[in-house]
C-alpha positions as CSV (number, residue, x, y, z in Angstrom):
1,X,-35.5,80.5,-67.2
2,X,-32.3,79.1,-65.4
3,X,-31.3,77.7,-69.1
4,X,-31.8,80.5,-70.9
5,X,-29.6,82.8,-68.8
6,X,-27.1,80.5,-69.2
7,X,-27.2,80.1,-73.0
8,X,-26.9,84.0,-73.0
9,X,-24.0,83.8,-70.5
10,X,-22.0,81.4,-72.9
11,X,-23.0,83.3,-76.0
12,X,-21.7,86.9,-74.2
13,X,-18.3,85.1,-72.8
14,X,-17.7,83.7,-76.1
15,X,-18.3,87.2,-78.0
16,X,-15.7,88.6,-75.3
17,X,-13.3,85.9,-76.3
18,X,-13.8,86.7,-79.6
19,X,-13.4,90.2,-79.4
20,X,-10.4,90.2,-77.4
21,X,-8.7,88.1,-80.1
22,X,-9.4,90.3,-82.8
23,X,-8.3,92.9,-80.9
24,X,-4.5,91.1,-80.5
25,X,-4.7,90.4,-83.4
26,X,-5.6,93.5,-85.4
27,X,-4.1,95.9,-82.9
28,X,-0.9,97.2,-85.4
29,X,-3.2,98.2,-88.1
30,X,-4.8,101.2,-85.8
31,X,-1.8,102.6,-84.0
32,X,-1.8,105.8,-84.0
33,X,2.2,107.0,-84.6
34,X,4.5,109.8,-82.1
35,X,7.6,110.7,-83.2
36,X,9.4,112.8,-80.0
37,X,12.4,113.6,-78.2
38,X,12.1,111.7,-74.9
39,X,12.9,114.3,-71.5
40,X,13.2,111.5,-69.4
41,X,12.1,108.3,-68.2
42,X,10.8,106.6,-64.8
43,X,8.6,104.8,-62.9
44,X,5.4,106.6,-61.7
45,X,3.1,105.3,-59.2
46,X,0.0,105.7,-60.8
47,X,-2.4,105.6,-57.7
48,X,-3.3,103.3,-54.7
49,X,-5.7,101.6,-53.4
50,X,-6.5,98.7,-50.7
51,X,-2.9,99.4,-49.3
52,X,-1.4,98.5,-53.1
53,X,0.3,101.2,-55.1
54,X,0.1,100.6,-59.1
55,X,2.5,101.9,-61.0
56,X,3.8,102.9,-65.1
57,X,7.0,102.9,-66.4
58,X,6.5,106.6,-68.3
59,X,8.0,108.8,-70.5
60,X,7.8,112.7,-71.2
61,X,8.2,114.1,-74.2
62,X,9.4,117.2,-75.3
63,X,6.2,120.0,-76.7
64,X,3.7,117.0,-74.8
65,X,2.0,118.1,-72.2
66,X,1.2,114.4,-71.3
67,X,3.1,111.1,-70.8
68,X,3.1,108.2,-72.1
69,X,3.3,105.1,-70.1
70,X,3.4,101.0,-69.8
71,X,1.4,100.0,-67.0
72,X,3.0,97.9,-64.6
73,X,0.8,96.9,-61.8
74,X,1.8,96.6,-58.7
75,X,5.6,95.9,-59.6
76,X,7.9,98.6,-59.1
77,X,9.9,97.1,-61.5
78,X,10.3,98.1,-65.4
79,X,8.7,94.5,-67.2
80,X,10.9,94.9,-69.9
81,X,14.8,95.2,-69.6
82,X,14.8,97.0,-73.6
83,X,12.8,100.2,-71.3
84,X,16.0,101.2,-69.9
85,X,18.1,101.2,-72.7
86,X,15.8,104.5,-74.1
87,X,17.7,107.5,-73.5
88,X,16.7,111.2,-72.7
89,X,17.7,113.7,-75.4
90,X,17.1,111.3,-78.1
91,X,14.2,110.8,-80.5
92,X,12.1,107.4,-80.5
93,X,9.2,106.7,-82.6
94,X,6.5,105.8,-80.0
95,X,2.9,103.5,-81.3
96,X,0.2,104.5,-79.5
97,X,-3.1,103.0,-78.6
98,X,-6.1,105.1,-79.6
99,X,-9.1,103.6,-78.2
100,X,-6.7,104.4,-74.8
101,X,-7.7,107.4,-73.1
102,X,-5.4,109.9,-70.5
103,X,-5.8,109.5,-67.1
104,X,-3.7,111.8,-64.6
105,X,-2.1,113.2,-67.4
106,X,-0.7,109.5,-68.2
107,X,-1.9,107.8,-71.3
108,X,-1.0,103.8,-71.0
109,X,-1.8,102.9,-74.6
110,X,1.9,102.4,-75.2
111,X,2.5,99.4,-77.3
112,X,5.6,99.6,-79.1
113,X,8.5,102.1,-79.3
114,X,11.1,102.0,-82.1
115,X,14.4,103.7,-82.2
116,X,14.2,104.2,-86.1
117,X,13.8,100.9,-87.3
118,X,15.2,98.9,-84.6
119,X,12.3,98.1,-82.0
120,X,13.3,98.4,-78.7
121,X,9.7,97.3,-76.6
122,X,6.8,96.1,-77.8
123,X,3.5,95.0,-76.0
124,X,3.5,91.0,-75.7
125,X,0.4,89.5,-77.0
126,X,0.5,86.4,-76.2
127,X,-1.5,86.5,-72.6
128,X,-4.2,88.2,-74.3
129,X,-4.5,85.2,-77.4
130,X,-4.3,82.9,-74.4
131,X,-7.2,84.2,-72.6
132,X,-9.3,85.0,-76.1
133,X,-8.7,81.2,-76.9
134,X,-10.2,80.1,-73.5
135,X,-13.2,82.3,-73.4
136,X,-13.7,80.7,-76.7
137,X,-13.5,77.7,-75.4
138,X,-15.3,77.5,-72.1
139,X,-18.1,78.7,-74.3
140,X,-18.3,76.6,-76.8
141,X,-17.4,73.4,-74.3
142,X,-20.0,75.0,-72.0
143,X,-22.8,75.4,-74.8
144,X,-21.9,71.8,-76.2
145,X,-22.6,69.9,-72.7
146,X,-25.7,72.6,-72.1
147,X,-27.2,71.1,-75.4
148,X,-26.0,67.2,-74.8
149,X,-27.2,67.2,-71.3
150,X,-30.0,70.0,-70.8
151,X,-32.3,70.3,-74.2
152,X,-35.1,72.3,-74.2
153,X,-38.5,70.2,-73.9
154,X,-40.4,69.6,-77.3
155,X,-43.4,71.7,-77.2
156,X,-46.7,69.5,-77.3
157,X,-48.5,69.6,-80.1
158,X,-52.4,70.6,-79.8
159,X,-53.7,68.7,-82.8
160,X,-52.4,65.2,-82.5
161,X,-51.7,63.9,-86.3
């Protein structure tokens, strides 16, 4: 029984591996597209807990009765240097995440912003390739030495031939 949950355990971290790569990967062909005149820019703290505050770097837009944000964490920082360079009274075209949904009147499914044609942030992928690759990996490492080392018994045959 052990075995078997084990086999199921690789197969569902490798299908998570897998599905965060094609996520990465296919991520700029559903992007849902807002063009608006940013009101102004800051960080937010989103909320705490444990004694840690998490925060956004956000943005409201004119006629939006929401903001959009980049999640942050617990840094109070901006992540990217290109966020303060967007200006208030100016129009951006913002890429938007729509499998993301609003929380607190924040949506954080941010992942590019382009003034025009010149992008000014855009969401790094290459943490979330890393991780996809190594899910993929432990797996199929994991399910490699589970075969070598711990093969299911051959079942006994009632008629001898």
């Amino acid at each position: 029984m052990q075995r078997i949950t084990t086999y199921i355990i690789l197969v569902a971290v490798f299908f998570s591996g897998a599905l965060l790569l094609y996520r990465t990967l296919n991520a700029s062909k559903g992007l849902s597209r807002v063009e608006a005149v940013v009101v102004s820019s800051q960080m937010d703290s989103l909320y705490a807990h444990k004694g840690r505050t998490y925060y956004a770097y956000t943005f409201s837009l004119q006629d939006r009765k929401e903001k959009l944000g980049i999640y942050n964490g617990t840094d109070a920082q901006p992540a990217d240097e290109a966020l303060k360079n967007i200006e208030p009274g100016r129009s951006y075209i913002f890429f938007m995440d729509p499998t993301v949904e609003t929380a607190n009147g924040v949506n954080l499914g941010l992942r590019e912003v382009r003034d025009k044609e010149t992008v000014l942030y855009q969401d790094p992928v290459a943490p979330s390739i890393m991780g996809g690759l190594i899910l993929c990996l432990i797996s199929l490492v994991g399910g490699l030495l589970m075969w070598r080392y711990y093969r299911l018994p051959k079942p006994k045959r009632l008629i001898p031939f």
